[in-house]
N, CA, C and O of each residue as an XYZ file, in Angstrom:
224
protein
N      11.225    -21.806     30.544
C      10.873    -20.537     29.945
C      11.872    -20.168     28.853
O      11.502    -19.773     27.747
N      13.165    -20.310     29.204
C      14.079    -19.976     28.283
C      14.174    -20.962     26.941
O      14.904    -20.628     26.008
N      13.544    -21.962     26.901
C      13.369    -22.735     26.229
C      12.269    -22.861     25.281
O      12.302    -23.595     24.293
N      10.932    -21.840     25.745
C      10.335    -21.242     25.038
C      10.390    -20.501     24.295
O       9.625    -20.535     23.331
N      11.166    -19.694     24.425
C      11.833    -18.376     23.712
C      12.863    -18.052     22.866
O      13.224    -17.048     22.251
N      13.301    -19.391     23.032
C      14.622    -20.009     22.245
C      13.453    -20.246     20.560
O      13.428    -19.665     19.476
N      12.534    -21.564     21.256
C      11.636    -22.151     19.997
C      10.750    -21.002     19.465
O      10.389    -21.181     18.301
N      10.284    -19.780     20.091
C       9.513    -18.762     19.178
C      10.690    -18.220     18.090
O      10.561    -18.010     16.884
N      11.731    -18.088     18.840
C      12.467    -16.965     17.964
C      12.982    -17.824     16.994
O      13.343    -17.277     15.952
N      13.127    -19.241     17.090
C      13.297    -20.113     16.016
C      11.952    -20.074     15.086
O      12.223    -19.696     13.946
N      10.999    -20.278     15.226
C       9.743    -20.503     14.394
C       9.579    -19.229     13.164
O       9.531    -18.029     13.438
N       9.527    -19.658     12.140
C       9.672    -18.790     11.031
C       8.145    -18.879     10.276
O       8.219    -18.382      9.152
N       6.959    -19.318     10.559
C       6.079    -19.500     10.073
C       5.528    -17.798      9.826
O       5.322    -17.328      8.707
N       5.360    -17.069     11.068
C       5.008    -15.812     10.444
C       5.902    -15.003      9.797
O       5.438    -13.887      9.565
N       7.107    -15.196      9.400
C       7.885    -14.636      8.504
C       7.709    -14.672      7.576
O       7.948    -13.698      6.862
N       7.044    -16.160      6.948
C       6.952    -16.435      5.716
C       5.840    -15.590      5.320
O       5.836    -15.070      4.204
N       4.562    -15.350      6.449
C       3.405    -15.108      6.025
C       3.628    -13.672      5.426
O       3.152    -13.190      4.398
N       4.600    -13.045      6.479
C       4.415    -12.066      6.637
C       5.437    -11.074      4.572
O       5.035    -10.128      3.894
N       6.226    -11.640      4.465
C       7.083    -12.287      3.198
C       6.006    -12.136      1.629
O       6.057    -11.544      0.551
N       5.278    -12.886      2.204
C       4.397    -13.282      1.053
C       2.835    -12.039      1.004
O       1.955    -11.759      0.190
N       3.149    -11.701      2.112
C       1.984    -10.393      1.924
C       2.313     -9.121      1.737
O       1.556     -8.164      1.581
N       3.769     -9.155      1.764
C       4.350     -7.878      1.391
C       4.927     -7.965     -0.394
O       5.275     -6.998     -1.072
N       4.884     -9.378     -0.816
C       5.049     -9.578     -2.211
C       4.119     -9.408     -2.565
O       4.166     -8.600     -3.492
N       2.818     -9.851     -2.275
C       1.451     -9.826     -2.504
C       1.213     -8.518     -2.496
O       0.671     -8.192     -3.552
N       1.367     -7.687     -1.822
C       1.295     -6.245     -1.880
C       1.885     -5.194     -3.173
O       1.251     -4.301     -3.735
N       3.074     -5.559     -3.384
C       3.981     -4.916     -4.247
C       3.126     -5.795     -5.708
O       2.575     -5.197     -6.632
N       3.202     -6.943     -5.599
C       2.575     -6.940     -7.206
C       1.492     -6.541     -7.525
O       1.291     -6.390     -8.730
N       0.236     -6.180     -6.405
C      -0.732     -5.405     -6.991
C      -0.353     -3.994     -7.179
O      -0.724     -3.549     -8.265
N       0.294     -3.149     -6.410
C       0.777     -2.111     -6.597
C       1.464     -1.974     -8.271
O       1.188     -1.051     -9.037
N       1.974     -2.599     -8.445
C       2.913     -2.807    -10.026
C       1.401     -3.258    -10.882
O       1.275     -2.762    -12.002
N       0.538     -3.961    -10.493
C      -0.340     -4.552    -11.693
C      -1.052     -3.178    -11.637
O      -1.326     -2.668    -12.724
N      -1.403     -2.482    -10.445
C      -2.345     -0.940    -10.776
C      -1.967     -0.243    -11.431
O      -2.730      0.370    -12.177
N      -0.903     -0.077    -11.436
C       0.572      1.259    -11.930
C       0.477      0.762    -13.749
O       0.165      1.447    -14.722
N       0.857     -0.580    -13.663
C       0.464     -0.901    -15.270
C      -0.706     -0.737    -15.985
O      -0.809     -0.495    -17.187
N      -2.021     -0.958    -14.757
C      -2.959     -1.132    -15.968
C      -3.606      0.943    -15.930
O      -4.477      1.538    -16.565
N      -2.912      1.253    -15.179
C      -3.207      3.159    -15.041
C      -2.591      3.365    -16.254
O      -3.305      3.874    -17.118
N      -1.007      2.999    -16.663
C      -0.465      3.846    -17.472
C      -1.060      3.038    -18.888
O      -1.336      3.787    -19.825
N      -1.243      1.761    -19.066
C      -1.036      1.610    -20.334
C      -2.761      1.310    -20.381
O      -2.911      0.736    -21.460
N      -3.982      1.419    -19.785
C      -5.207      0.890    -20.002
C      -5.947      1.646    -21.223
O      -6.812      1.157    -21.950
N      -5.342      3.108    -21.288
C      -6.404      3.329    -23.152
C      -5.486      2.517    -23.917
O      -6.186      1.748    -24.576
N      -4.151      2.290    -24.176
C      -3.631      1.413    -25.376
C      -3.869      0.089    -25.584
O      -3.920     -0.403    -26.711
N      -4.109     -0.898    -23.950
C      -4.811     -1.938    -24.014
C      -6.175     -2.033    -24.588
O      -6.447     -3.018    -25.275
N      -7.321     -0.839    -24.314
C      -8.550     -1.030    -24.588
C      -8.672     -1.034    -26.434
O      -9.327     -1.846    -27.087
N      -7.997     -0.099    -26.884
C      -7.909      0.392    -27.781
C      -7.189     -0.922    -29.109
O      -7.351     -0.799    -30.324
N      -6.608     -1.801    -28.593
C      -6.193     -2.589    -29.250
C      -7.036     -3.717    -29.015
O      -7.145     -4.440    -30.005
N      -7.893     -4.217    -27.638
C      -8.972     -5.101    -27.785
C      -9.814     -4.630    -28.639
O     -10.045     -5.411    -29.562
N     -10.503     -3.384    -28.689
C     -11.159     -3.447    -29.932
C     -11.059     -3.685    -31.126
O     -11.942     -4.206    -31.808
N      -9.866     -3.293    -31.548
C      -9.388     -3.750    -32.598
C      -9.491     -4.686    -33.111
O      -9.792     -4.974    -34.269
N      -9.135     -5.479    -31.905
C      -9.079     -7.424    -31.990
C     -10.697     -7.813    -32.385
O     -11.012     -8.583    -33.293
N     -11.471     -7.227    -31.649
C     -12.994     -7.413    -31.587
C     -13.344     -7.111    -33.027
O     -14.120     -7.868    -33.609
N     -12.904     -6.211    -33.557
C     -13.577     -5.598    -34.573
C     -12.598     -6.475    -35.981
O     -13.486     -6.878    -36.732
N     -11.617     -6.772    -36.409
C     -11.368     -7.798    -36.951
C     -11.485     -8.809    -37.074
O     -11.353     -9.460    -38.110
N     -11.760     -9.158    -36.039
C     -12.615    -10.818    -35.716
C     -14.151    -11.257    -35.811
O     -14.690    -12.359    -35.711
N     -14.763     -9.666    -36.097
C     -15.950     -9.584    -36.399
C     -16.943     -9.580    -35.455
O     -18.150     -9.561    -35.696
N     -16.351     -9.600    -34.237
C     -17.336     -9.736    -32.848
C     -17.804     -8.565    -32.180
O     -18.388     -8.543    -31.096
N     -17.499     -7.563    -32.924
C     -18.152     -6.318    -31.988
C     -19.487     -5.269    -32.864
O     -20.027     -4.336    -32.270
């Protein structure tokens, strides 16, 4: 038994998971936050692009 418990608390597999879904978390949080603050200056400059390039 003690030897079981030794090898869980060694096993790092859900750490990692757990690691990578809390990064996974934070960069959508940061990609929302970016595309909230800056999405009329992005849109506003694709058109631009569109409309110089002759495609809109």
């Amino acid at each position: 038994m003690y030897q079981q418990i030794k090898r869980f608390l060694k096993d790092q597999k859900g750490q990692d998971f757990a690691e990578y879904a809390i990064l996974l978390g934070a960069l959508a949080a940061a990609a929302g936050i970016i595309i909230s603050q800056f999405g009329p200056q992005l849109e506003s400059l694709w058109n631009r692009a569109v409309a110089v390039l002759g495609g809109g």
